[in-house]
N, C-alpha and C positions, 0 to 999 in steps of 0.2 A: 747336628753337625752344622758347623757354619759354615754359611756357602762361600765362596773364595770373590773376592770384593776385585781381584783383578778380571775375572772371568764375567763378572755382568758388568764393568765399564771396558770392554775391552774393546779398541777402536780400532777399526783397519784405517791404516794413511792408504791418502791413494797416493796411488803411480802416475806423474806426466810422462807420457809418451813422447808426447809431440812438442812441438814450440807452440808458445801463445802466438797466432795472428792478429790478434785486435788490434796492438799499435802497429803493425803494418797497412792494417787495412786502416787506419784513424789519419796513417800517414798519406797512404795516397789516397783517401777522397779530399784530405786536403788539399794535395797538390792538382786534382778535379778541378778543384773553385777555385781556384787562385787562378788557372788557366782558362776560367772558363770567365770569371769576372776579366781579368786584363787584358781579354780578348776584344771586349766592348769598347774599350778604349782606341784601338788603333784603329785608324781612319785611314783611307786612301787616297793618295792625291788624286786630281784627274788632270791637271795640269799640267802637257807636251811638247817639246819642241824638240824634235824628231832628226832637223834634217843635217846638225853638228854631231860629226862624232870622233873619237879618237884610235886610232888603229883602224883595221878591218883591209880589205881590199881597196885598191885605188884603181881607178874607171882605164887611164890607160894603159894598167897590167891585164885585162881582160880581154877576149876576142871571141865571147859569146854573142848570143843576138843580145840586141839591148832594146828595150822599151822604154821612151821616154815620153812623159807626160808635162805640157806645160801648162803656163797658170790660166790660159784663154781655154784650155780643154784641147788642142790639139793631140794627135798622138802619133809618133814618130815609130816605125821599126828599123833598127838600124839606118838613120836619118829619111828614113822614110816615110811621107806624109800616109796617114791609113784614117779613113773613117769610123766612128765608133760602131757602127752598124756592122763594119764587114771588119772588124778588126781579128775576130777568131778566124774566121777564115784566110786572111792575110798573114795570118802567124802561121798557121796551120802549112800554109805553101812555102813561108821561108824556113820552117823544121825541116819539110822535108826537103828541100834545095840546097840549104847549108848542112843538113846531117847532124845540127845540135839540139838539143833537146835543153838546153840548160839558158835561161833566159836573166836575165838584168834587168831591173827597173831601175828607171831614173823619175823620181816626180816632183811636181813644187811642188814648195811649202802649202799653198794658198789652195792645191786642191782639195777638192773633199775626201775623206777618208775610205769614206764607201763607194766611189767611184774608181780609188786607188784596189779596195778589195775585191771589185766585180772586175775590172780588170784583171787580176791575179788568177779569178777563179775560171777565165773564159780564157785563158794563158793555157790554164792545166786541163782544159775540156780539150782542147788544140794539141796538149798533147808535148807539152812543157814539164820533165818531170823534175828539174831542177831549179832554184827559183833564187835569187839573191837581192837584195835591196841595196843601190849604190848613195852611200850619203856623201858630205863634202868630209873629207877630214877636214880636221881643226888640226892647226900646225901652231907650236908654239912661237911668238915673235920675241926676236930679241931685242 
């Protein structure tokens, strides 16, 4: 008897179940490297000028305490001269006399930035929990 020629080539297909992922996966490690090279590229300025700006608050719609700093170093609390020394505690007495908690800075250009920060942070050791930075608006001229 001759053996049946279908029966020893006989091949099972297979079954896909599932989706191929490979070009998924092909696609985004592509989109990896692309993000990850053009990344290298962008730089950041460090380049500031801080004290122009447009919208925000305006100094005489306010009636918070205000801190201002000028370009010699003095320091005003609501036009009041204060020493840098005794300046937390100075704030700390007009929180509690005026009842606000919400304070204004005002500073020049010309002072230094971490001067302007240590400030801020001996503001809220005093007990400032509100904080706002007053810049000049820029007003358009016709």
């Amino acid at each position: 008897m001759r053996p049946d020629s279908k029966a020893l080539f006989a091949y099972r297909r297979r079954t896909d179940d599932g989706i191929d992922m490979t070009p998924l996966i092909d696609v985004v490690f592509q989109l990896l490297i692309f993000f990850m090279v053009s990344s290298q590229f962008v730089q950041r300025e460090a380049q500031i000028e801080l004290p122009i700006g447009g919208g925000g608050v305006r100094a005489e719609q306010v009636k918070p305490l205000v801190v201002e700093v000028t370009s010699s170093g003095e320091i005003l609390i609501n036009s009041a001269r204060t020493e840098r020394g005794s300046f937390a505690d100075a704030l700390k007495a007009e929180i509690a006399s005026v009842g606000i908690a919400e304070v204004h800075f005002r500073g020049d250009r010309e002072i230094p930035y971490g001067d302007f920060v240590a400030l801020m942070e001996e503001a809220k050791s005093a007990g400032a929990t509100k904080f706002q930075i007053i810049k000049k608006i820029d007003t358009p001229r016709d």
